[in-house]
PDBQT receptor file of N, H, CA, C and O in Angstrom, charges set to zero:
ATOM      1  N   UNK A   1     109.334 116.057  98.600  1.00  0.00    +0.000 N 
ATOM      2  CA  UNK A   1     108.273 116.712  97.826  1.00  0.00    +0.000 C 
ATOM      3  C   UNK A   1     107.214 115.696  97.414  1.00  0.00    +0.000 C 
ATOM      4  O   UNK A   1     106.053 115.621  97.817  1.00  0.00    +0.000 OA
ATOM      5  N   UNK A   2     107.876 114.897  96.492  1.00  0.00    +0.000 N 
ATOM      6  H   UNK A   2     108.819 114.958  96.165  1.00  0.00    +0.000 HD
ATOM      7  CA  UNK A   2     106.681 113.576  96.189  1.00  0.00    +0.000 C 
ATOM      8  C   UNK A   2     106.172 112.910  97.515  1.00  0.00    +0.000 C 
ATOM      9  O   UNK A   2     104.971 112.684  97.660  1.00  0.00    +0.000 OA
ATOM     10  N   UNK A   3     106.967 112.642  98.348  1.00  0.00    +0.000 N 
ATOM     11  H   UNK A   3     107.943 112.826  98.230  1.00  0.00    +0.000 HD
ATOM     12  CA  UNK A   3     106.206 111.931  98.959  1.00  0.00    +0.000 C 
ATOM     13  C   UNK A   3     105.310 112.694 100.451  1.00  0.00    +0.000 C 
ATOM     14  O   UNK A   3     104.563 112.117 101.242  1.00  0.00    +0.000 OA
ATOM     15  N   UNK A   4     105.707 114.074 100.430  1.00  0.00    +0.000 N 
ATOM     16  H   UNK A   4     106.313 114.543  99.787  1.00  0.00    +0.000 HD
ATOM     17  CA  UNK A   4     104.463 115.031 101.080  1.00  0.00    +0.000 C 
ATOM     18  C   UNK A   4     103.483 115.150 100.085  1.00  0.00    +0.000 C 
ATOM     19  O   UNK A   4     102.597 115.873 100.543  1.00  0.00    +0.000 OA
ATOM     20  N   UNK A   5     103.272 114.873  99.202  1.00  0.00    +0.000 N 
ATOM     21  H   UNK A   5     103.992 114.286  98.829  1.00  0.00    +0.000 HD
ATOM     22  CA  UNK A   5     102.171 114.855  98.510  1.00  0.00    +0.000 C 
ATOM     23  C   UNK A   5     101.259 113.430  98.293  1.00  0.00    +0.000 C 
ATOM     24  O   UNK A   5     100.035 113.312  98.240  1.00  0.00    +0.000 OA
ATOM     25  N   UNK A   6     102.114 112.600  98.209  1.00  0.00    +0.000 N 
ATOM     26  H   UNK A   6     103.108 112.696  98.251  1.00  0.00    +0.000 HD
ATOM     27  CA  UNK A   6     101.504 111.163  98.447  1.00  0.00    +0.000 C 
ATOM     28  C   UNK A   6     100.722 110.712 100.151  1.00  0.00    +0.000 C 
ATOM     29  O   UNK A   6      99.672 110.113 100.386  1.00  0.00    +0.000 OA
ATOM     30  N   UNK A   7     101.644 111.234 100.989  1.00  0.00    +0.000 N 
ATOM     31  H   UNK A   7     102.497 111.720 100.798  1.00  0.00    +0.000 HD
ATOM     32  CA  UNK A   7     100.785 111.572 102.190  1.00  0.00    +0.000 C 
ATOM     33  C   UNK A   7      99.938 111.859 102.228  1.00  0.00    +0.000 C 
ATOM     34  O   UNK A   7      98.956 111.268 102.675  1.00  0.00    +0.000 OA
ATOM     35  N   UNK A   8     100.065 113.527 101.477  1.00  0.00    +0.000 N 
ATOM     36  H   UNK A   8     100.863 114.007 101.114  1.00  0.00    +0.000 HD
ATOM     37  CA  UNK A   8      98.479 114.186 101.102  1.00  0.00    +0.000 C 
ATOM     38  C   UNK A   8      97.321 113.237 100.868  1.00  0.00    +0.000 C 
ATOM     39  O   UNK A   8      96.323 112.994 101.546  1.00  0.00    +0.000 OA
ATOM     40  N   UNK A   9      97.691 112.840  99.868  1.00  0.00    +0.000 N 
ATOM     41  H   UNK A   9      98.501 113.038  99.317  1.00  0.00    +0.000 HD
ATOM     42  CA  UNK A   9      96.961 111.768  99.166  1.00  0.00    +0.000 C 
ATOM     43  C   UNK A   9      95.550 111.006  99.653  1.00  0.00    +0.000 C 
ATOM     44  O   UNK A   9      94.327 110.877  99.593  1.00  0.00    +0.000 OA
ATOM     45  N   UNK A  10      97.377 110.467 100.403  1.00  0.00    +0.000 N 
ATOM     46  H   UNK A  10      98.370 110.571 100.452  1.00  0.00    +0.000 HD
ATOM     47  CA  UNK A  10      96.459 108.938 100.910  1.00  0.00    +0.000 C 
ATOM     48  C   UNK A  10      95.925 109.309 102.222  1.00  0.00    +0.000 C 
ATOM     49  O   UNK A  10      95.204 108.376 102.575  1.00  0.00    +0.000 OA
ATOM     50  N   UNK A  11      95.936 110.156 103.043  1.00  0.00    +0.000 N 
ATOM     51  H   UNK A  11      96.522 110.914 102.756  1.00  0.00    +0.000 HD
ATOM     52  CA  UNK A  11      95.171 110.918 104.006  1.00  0.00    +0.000 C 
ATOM     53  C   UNK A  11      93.617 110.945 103.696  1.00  0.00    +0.000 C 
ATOM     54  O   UNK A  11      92.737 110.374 104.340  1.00  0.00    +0.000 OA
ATOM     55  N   UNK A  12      93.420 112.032 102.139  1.00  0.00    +0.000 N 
ATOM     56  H   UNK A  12      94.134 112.495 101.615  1.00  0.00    +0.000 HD
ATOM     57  CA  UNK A  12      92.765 112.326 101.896  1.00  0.00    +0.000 C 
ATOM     58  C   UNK A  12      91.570 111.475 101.336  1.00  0.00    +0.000 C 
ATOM     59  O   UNK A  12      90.351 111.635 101.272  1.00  0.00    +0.000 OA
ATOM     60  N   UNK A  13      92.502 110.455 100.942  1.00  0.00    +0.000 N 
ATOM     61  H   UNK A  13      93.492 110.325 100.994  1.00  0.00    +0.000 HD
ATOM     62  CA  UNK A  13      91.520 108.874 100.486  1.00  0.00    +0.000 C 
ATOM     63  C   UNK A  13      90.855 108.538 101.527  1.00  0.00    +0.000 C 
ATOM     64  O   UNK A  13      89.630 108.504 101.635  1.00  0.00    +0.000 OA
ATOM     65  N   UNK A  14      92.064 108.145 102.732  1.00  0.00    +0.000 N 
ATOM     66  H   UNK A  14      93.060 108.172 102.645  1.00  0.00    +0.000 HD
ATOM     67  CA  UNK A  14      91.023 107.386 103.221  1.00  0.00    +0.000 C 
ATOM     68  C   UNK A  14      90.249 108.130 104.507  1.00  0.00    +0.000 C 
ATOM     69  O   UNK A  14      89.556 107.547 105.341  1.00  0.00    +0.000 OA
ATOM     70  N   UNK A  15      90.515 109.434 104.464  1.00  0.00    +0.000 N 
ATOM     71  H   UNK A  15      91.078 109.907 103.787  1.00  0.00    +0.000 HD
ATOM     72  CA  UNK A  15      89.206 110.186 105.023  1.00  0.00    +0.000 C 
ATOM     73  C   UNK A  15      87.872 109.992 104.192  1.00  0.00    +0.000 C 
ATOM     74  O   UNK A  15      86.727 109.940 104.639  1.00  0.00    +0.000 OA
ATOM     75  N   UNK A  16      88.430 109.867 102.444  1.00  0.00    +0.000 N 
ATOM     76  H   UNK A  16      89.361 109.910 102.081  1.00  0.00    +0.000 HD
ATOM     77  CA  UNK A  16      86.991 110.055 102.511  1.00  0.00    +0.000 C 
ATOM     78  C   UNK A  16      86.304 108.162 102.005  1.00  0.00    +0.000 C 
ATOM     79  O   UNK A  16      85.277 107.854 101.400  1.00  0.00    +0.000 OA
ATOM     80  N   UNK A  17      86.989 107.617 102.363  1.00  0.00    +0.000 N 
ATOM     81  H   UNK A  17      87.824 107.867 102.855  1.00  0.00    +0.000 HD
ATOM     82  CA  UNK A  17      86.685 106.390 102.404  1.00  0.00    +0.000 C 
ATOM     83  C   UNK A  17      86.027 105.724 103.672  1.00  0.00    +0.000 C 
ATOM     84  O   UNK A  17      85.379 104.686 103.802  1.00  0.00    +0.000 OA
ATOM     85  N   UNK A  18      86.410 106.654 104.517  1.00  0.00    +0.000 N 
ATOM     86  H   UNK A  18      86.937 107.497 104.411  1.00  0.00    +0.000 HD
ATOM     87  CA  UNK A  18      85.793 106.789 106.154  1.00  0.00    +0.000 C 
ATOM     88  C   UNK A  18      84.486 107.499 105.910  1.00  0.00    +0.000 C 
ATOM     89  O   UNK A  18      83.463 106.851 106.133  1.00  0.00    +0.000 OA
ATOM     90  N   UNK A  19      84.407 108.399 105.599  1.00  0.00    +0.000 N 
ATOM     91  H   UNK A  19      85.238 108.925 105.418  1.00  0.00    +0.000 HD
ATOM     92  CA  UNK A  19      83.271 109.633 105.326  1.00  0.00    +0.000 C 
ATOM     93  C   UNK A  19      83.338 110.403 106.652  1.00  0.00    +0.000 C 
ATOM     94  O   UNK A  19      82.447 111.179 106.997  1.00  0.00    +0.000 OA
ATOM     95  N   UNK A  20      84.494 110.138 107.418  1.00  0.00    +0.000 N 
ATOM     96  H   UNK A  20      85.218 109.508 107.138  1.00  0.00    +0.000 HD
ATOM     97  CA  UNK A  20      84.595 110.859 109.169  1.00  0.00    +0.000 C 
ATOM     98  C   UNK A  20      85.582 112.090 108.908  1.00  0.00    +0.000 C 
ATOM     99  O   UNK A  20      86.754 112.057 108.533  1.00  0.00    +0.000 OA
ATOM    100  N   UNK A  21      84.720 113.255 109.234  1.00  0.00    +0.000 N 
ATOM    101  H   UNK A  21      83.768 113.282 109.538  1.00  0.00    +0.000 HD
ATOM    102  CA  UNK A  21      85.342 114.152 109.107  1.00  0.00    +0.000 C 
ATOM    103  C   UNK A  21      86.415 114.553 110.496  1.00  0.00    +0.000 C 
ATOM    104  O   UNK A  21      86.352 115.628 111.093  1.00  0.00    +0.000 OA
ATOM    105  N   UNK A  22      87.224 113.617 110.776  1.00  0.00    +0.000 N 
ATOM    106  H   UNK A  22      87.276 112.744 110.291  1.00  0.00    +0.000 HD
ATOM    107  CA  UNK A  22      88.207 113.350 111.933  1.00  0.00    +0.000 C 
ATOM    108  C   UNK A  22      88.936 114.417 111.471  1.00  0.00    +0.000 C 
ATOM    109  O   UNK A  22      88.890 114.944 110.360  1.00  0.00    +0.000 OA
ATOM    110  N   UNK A  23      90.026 114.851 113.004  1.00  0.00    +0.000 N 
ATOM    111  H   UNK A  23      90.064 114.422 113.907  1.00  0.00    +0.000 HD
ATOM    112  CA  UNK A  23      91.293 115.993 112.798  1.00  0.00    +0.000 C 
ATOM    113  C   UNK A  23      91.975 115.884 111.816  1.00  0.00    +0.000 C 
ATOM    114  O   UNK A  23      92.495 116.767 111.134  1.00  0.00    +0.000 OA
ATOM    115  N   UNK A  24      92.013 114.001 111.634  1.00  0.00    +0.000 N 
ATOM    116  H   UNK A  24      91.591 113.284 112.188  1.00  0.00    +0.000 HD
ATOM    117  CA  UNK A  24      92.929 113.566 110.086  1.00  0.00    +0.000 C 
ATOM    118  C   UNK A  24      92.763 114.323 109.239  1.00  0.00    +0.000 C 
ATOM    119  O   UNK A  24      93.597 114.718 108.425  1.00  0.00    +0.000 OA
ATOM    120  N   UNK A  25      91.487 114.661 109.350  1.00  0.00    +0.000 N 
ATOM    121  H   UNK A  25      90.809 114.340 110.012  1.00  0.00    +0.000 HD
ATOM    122  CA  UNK A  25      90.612 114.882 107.636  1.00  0.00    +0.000 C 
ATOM    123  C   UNK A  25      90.716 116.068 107.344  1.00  0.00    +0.000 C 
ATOM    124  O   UNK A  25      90.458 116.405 106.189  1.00  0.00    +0.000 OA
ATOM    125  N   UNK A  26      91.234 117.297 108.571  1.00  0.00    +0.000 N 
ATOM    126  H   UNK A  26      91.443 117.023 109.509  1.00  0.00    +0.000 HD
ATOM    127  CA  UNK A  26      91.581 118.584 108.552  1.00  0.00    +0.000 C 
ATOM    128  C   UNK A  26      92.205 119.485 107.255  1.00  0.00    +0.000 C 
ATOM    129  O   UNK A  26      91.799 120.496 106.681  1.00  0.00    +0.000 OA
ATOM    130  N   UNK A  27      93.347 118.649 107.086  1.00  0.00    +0.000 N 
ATOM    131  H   UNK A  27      93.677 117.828 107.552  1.00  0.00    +0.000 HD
ATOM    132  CA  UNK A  27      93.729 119.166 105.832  1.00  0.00    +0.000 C 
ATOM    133  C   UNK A  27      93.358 119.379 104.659  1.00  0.00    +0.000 C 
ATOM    134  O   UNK A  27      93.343 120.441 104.036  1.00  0.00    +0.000 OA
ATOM    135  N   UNK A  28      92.884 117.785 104.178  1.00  0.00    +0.000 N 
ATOM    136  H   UNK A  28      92.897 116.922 104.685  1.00  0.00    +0.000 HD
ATOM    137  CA  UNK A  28      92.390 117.398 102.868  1.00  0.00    +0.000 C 
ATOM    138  C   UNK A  28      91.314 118.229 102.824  1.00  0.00    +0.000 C 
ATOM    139  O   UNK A  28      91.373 119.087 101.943  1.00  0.00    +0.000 OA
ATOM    140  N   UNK A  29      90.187 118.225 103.633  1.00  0.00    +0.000 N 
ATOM    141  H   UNK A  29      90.139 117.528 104.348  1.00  0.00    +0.000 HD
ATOM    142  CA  UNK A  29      88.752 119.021 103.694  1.00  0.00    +0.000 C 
ATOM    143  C   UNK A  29      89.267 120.316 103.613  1.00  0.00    +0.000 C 
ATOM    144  O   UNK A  29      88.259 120.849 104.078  1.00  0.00    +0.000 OA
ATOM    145  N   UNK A  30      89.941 121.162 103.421  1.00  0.00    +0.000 N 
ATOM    146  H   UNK A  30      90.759 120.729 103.043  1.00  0.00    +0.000 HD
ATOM    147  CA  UNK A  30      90.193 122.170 102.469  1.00  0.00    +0.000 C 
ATOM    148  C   UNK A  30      90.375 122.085 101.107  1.00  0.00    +0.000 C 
ATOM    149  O   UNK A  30      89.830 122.810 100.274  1.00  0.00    +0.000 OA
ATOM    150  N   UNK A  31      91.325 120.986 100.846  1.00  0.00    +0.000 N 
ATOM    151  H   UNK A  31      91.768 120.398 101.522  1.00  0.00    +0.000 HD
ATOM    152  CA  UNK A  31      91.404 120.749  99.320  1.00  0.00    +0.000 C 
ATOM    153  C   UNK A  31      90.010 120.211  98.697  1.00  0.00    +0.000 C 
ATOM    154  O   UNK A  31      89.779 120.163  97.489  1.00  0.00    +0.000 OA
ATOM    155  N   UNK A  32      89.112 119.812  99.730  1.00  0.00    +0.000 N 
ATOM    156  H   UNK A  32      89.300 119.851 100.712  1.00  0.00    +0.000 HD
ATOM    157  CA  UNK A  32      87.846 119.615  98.909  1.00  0.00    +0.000 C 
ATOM    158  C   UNK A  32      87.146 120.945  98.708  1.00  0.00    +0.000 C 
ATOM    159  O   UNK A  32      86.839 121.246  97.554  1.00  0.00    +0.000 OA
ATOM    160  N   UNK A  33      86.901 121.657  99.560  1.00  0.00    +0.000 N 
ATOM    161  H   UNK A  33      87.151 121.413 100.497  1.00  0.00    +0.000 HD
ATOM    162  CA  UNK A  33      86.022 122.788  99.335  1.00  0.00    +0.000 C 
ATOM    163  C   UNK A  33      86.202 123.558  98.802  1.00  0.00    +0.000 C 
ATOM    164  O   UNK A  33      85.443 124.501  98.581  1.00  0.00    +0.000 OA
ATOM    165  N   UNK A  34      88.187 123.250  98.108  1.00  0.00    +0.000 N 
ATOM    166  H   UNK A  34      88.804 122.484  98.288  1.00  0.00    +0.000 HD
ATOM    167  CA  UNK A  34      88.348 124.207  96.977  1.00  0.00    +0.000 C 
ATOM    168  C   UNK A  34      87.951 123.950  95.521  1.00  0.00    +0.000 C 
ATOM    169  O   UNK A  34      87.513 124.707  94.654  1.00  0.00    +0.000 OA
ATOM    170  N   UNK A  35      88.257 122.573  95.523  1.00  0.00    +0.000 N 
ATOM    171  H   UNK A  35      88.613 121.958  96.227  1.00  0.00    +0.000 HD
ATOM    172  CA  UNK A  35      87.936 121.698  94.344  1.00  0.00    +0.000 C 
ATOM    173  C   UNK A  35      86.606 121.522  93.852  1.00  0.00    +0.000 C 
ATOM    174  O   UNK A  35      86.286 121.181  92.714  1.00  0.00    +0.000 OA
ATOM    175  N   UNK A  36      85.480 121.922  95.314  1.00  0.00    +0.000 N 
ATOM    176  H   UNK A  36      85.740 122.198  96.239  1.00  0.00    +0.000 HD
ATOM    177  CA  UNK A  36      83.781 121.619  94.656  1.00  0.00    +0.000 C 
ATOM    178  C   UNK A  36      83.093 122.823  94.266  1.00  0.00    +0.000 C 
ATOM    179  O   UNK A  36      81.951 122.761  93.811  1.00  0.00    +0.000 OA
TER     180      UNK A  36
């Protein structure tokens, strides 16, 4: 559990530390467009 979420995470970091909206970034870029 914790650490599918820490995955999450750090996926989501460093997509957007990339600013590349790569397949990586697939997931997280939902959790953004819910969050903005």
């Amino acid at each position: 559990m914790v650490l599918a979420f820490l995955f999450i995470v750090v996926v989501g970091v460093l997509a957007w530390l990339t600013g590349d909206r790569s397949p990586l970034a697939k997931g997280p870029e939902s959790l953004d467009s819910a969050s903005e």
